[in-house]
SERO-209863 format. One record per atom (N, C-alpha, C): residue in three letters; atom name; residue number from 1; x, y, z. Coordinates in steps of 0.2 Angstrom, whole numbers, plus 2048, in hexadecimal, padded with zeros to 3 digits. Example, Ala and Ser with C-alpha at 12.3 -4.5 7.8 and 13.67 -1.06 7.14 Angstrom:
2
{site "ALA","N",1,{842,7E4,827}},
{site "ALA","CA",1,{83E,7EA,827}},
{site "ALA","C",1,{842,7F0,827}},
{site "SER","N",2,{840,7F5,823}},
{site "SER","CA",2,{844,7FB,824}},
{site "SER","C",2,{840,800,827}},
END
This chain:
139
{site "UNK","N",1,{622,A21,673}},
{site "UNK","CA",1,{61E,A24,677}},
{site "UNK","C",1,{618,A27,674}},
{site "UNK","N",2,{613,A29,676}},
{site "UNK","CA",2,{60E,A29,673}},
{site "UNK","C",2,{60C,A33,673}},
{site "UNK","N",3,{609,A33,66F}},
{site "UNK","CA",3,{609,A3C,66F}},
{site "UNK","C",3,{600,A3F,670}},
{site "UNK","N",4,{5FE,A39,671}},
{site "UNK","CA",4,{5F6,A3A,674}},
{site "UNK","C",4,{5F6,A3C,67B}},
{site "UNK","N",5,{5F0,A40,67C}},
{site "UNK","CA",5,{5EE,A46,683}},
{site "UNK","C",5,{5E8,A43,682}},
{site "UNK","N",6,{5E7,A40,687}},
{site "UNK","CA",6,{5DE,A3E,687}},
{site "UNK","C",6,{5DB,A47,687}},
{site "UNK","N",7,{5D4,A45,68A}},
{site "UNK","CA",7,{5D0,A4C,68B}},
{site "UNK","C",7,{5CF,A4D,691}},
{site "UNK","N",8,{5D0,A48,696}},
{site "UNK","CA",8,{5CF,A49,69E}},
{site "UNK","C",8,{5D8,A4B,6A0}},
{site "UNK","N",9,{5DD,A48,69C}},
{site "UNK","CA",9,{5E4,A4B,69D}},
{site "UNK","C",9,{5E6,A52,69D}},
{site "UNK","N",10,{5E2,A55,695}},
{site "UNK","CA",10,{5E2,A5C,693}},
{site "UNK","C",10,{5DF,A60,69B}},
{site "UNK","N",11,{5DA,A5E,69A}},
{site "UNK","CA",11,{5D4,A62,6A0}},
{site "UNK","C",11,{5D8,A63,6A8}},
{site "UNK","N",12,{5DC,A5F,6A9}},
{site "UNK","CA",12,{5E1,A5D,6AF}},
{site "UNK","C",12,{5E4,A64,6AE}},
{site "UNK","N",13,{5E9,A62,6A7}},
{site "UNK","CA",13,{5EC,A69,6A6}},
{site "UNK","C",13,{5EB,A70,6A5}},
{site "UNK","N",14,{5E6,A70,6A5}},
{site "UNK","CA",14,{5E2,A75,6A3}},
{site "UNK","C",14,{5E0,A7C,6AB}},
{site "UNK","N",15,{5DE,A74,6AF}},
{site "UNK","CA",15,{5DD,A78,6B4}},
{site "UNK","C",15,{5E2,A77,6B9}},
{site "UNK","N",16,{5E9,A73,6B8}},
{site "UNK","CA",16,{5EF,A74,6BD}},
{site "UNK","C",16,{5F5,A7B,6BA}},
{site "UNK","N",17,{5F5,A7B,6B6}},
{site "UNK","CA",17,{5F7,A81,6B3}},
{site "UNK","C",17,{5F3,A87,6AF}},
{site "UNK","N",18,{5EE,A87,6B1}},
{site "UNK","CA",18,{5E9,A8B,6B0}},
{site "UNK","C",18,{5E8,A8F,6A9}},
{site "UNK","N",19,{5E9,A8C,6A4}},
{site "UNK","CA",19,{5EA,A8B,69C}},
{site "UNK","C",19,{5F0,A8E,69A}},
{site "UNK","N",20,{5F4,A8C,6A0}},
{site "UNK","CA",20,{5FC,A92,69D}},
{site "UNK","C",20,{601,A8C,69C}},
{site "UNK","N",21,{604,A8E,697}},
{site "UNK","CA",21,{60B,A8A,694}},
{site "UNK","C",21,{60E,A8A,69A}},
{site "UNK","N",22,{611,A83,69B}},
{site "UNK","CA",22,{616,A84,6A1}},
{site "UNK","C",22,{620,A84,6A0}},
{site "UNK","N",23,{61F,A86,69B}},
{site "UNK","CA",23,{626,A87,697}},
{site "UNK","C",23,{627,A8E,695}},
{site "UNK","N",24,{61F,A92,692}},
{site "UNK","CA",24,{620,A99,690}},
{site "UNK","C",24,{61C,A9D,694}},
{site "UNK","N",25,{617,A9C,698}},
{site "UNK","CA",25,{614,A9D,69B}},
{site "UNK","C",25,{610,AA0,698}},
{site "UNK","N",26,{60E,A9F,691}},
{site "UNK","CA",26,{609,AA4,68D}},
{site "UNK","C",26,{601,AA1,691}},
{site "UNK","N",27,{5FD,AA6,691}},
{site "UNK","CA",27,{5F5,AA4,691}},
{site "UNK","C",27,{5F2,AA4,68C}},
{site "UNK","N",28,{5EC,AA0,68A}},
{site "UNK","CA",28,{5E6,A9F,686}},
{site "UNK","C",28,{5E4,AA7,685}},
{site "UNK","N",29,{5E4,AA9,68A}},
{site "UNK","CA",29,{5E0,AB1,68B}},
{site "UNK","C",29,{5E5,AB5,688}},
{site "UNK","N",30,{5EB,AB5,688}},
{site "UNK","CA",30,{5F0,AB9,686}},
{site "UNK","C",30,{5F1,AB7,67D}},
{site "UNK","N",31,{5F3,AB3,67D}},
{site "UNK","CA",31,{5F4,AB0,674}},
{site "UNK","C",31,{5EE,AB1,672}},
{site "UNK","N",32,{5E9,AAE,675}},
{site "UNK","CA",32,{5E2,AAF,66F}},
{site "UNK","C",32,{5E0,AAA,66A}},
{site "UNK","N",33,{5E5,AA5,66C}},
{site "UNK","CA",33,{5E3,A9D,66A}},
{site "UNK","C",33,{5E2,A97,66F}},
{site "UNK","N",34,{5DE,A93,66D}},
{site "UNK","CA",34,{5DF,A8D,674}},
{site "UNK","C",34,{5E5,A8B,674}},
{site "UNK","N",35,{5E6,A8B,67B}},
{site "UNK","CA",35,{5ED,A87,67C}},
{site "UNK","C",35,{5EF,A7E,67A}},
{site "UNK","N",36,{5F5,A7E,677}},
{site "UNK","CA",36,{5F7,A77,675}},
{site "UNK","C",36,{5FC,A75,67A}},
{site "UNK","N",37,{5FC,A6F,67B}},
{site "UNK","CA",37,{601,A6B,67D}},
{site "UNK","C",37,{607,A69,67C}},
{site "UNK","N",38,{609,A6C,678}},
{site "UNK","CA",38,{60E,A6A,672}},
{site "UNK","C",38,{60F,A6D,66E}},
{site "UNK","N",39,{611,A74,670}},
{site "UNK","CA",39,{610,A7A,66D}},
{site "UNK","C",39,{618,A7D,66B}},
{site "UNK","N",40,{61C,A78,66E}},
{site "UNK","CA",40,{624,A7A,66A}},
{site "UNK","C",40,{624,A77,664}},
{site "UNK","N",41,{623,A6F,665}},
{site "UNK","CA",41,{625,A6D,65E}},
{site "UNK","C",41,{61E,A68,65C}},
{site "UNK","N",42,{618,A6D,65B}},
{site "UNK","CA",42,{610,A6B,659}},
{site "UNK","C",42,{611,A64,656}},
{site "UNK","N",43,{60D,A5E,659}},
{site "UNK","CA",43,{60D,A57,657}},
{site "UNK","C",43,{608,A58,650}},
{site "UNK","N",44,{602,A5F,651}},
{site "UNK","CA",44,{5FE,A61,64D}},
{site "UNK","C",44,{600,A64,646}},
{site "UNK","N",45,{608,A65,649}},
{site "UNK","CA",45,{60B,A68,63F}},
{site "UNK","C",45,{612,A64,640}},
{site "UNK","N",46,{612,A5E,642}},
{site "UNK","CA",46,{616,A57,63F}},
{site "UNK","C",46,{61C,A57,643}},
{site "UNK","N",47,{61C,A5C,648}},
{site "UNK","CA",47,{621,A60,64D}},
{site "UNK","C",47,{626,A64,649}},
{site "UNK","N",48,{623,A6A,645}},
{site "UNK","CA",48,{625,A6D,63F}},
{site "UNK","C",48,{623,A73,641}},
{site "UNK","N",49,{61D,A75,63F}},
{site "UNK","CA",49,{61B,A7B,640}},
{site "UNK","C",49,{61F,A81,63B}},
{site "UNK","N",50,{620,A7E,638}},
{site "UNK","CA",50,{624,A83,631}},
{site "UNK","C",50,{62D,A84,632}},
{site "UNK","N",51,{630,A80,638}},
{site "UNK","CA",51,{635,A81,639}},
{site "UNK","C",51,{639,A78,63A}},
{site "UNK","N",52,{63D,A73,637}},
{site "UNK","CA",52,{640,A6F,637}},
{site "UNK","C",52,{642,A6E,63E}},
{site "UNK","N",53,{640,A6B,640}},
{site "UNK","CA",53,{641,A67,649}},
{site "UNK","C",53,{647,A68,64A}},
{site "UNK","N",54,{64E,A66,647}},
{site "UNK","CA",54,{654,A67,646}},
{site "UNK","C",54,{657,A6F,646}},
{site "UNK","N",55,{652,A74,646}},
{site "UNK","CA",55,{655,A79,646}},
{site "UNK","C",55,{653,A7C,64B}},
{site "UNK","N",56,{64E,A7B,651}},
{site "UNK","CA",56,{64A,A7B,656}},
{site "UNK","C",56,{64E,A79,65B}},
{site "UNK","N",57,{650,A7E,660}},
{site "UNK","CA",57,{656,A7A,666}},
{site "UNK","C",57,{654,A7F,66B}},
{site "UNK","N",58,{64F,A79,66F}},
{site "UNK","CA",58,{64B,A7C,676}},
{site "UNK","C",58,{650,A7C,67D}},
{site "UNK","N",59,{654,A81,67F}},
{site "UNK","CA",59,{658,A82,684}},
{site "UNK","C",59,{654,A82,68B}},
{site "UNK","N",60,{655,A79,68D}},
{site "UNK","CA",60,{653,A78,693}},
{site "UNK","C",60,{657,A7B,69A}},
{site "UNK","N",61,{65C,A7E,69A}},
{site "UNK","CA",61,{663,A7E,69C}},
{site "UNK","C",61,{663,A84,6A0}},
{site "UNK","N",62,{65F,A88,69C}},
{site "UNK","CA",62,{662,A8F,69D}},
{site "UNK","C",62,{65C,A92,6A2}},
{site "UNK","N",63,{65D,A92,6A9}},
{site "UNK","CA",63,{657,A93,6AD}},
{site "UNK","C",63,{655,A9B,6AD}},
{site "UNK","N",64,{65A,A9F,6AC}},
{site "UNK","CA",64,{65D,AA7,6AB}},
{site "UNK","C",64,{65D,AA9,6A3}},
{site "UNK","N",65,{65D,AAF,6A3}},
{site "UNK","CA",65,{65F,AB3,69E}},
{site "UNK","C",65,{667,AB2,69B}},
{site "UNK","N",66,{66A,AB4,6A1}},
{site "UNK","CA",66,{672,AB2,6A0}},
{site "UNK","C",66,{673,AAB,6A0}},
{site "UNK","N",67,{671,AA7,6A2}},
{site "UNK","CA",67,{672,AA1,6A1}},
{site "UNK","C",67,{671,A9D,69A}},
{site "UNK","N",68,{66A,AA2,698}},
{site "UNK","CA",68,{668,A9F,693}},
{site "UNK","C",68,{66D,AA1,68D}},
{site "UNK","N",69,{66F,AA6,68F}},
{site "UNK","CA",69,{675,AAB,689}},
{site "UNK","C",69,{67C,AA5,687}},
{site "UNK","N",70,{680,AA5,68F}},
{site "UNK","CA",70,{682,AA2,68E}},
{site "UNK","C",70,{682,A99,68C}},
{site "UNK","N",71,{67F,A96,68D}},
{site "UNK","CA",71,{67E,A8F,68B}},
{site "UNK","C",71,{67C,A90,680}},
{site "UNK","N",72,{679,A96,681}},
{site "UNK","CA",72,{677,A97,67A}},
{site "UNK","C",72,{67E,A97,678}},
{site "UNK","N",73,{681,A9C,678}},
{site "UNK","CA",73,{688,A9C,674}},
{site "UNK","C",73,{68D,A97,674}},
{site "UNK","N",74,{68C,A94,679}},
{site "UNK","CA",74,{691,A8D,67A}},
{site "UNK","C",74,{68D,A8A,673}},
{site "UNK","N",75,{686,A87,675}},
{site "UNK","CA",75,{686,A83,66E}},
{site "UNK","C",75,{687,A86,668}},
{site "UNK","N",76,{685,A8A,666}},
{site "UNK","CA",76,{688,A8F,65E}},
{site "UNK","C",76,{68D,A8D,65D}},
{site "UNK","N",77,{693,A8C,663}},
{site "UNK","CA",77,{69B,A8D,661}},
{site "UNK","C",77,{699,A85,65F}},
{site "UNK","N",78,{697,A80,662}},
{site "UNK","CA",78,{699,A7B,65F}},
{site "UNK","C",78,{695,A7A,65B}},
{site "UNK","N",79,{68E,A7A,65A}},
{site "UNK","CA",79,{68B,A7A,652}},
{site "UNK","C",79,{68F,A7F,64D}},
{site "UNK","N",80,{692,A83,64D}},
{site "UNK","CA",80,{694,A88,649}},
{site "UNK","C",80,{68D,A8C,647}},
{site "UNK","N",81,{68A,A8E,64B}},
{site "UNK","CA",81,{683,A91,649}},
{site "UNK","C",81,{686,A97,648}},
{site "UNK","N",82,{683,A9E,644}},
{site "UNK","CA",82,{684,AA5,644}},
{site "UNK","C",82,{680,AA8,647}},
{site "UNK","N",83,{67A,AA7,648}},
{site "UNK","CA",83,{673,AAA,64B}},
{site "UNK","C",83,{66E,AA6,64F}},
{site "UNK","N",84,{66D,AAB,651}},
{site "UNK","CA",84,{666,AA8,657}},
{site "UNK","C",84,{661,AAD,656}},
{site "UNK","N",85,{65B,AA9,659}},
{site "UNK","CA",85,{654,AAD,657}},
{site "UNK","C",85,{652,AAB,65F}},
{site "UNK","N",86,{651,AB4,663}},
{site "UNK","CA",86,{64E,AB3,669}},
{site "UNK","C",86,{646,AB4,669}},
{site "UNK","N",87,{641,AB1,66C}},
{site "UNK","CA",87,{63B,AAF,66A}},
{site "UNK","C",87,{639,AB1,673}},
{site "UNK","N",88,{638,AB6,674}},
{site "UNK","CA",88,{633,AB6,67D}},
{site "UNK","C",88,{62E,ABD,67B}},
{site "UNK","N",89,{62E,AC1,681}},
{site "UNK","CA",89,{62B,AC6,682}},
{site "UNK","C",89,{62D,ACA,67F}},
{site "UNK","N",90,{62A,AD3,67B}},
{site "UNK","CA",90,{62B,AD6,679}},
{site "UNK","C",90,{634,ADB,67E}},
{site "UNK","N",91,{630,ADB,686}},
{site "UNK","CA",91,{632,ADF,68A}},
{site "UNK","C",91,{63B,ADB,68B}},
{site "UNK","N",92,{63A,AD3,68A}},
{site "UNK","CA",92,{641,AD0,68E}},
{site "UNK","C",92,{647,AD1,686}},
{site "UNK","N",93,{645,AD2,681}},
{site "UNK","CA",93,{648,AD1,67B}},
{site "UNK","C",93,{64E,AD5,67D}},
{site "UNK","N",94,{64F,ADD,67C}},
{site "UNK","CA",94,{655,AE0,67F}},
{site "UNK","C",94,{659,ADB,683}},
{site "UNK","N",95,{659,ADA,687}},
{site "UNK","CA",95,{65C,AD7,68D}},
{site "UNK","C",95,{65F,AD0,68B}},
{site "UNK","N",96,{65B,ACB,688}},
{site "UNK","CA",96,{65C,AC4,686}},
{site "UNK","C",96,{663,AC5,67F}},
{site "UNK","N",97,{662,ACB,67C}},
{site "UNK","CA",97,{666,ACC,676}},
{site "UNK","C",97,{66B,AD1,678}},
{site "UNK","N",98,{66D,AD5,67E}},
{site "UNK","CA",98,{672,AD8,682}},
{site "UNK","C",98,{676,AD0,684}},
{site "UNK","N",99,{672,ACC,687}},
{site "UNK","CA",99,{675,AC7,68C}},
{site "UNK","C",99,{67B,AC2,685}},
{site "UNK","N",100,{675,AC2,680}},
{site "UNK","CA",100,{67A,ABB,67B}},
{site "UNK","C",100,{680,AC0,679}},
{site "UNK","N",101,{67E,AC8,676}},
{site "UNK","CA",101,{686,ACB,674}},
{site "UNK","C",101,{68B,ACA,678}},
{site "UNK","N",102,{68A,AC9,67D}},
{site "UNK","CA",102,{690,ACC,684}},
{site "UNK","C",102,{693,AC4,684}},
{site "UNK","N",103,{690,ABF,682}},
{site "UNK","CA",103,{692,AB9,680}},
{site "UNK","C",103,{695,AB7,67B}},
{site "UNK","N",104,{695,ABE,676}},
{site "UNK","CA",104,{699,ABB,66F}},
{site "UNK","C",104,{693,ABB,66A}},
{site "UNK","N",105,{68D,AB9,66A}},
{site "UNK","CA",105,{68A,ABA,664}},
{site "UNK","C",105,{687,AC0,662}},
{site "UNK","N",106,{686,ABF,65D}},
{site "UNK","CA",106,{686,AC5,659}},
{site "UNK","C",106,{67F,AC7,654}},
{site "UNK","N",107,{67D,AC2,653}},
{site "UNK","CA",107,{677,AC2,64C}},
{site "UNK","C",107,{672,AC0,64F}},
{site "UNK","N",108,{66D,AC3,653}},
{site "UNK","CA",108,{667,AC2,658}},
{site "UNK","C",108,{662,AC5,654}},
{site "UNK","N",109,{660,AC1,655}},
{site "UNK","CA",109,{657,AC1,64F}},
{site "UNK","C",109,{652,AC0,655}},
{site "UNK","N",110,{64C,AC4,655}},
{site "UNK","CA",110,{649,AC2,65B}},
{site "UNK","C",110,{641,AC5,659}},
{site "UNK","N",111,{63B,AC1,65B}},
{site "UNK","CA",111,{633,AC1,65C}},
{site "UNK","C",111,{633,AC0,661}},
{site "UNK","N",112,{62C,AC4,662}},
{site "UNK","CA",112,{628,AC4,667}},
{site "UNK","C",112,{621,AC5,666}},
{site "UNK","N",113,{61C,AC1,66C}},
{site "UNK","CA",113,{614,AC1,66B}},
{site "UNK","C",113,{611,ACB,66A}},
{site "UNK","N",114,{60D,AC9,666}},
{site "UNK","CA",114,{60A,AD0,666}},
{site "UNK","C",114,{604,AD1,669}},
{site "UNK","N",115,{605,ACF,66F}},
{site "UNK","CA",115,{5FF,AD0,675}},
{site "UNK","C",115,{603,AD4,67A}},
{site "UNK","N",116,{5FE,AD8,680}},
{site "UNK","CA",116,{602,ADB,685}},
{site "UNK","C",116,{5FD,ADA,688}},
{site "UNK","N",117,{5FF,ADB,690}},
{site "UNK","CA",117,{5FC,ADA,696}},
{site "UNK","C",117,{5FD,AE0,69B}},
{site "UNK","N",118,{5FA,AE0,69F}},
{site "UNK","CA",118,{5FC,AE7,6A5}},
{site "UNK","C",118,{601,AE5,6A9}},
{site "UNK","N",119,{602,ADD,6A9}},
{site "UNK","CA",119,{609,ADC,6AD}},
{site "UNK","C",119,{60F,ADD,6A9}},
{site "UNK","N",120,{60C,ADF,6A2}},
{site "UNK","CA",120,{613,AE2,69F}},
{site "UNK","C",120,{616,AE9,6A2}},
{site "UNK","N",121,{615,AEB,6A8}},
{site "UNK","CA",121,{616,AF3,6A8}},
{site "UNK","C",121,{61B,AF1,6AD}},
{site "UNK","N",122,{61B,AEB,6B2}},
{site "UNK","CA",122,{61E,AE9,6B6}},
{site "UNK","C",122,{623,AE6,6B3}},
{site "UNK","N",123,{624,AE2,6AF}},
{site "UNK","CA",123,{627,ADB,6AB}},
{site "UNK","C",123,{62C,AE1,6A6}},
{site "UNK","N",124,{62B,AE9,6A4}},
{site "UNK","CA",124,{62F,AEC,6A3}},
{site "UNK","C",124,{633,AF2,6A4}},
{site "UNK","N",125,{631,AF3,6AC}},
{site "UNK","CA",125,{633,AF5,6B1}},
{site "UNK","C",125,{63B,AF3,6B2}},
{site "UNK","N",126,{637,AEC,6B4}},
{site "UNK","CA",126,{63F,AE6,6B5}},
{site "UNK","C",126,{644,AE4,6B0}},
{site "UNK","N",127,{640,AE4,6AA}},
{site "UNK","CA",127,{645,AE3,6A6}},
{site "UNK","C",127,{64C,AEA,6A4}},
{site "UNK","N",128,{647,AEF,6A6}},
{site "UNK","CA",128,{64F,AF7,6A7}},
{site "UNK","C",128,{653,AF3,6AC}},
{site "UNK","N",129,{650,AF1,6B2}},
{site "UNK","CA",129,{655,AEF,6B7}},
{site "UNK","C",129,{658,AEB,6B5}},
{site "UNK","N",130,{655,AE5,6B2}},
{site "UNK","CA",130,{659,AE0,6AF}},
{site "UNK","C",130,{65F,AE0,6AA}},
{site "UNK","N",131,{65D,AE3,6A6}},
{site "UNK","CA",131,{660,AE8,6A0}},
{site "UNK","C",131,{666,AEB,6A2}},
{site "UNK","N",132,{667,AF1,6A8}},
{site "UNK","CA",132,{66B,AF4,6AA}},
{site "UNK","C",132,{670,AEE,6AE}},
{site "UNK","N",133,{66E,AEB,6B1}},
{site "UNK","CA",133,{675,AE5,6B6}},
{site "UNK","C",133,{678,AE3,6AF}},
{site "UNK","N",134,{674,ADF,6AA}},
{site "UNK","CA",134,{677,ADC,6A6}},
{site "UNK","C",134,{67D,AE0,6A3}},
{site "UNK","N",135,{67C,AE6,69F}},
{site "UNK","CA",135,{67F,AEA,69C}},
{site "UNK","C",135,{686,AE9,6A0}},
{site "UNK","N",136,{686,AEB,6A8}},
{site "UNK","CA",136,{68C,AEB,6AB}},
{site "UNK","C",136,{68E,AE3,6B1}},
{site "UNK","N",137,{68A,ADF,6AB}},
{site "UNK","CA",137,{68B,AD8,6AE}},
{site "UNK","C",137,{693,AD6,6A9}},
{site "UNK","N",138,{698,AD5,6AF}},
{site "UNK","CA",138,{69F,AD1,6AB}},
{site "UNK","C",138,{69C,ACA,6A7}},
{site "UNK","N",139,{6A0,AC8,6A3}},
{site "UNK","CA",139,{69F,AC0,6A1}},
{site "UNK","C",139,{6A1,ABC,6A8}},
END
């Protein structure tokens, strides 16, 4: 398969998703870099990007927080992995790393973008709400 984006393809996407990943839903405006195509596993740094493609496991599965928790620790037990690294917003980290313990894991490593926006005031509102059900969410 070919890994070329014409410039009339890019522009398509540009303006159907309005420069936003539609994976992480970051903006150009928000990051402060043009947006890439390809921006999990960069064709531009060899699908590397400082990190071995093999250790890089994009969780299509997990449509939810809790979902994503638990699919996460199901594969750990069978990779025999020790740790995870959660990677989102600064506001959802608590909650995403509440969800994986209540799952069994233990060693949660986590980044997040150093930008903010005004819908963070909203986006952190929800995550107490969110926060608070998980805490008294059963397995």
């Amino acid at each position: 398969m070919s890994t070329y984006i014409s410039e009339s393809l890019r522009n398509q996407i540009v303006s159907i998703d309005l420069s936003r990943c539609c994976y992480c839903l970051t903006t150009e405006a928000n990051s402060g870099i043009p947006m890439t195509y390809d921006h999990i596993r960069p064709v531009s740094k060899n699908g590397e990007n400082g990190i071995p493609s093999a250790r890089i496991y994009v969780d299509s599965n997990g449509n939810t927080t809790y979902l994503t928790a638990k699919n996460t620790a199901r594969i750990m037990k069978e990779r025999n992995w020790q740790s995870v690294m959660v990677i989102s917003q600064y506001f959802h980290i608590p909650r995403s790393k509440l969800a994986l313990n209540k799952f069994g894991v233990s060693q949660v490593y986590s980044a997040h973008a150093n930008f903010y926006e005004l819908r963070d005031i909203y986006s952190t509102a929800r995550e107490v709400v969110g926060y608070a059900s998980y805490l008294f969410r059963q397995r």
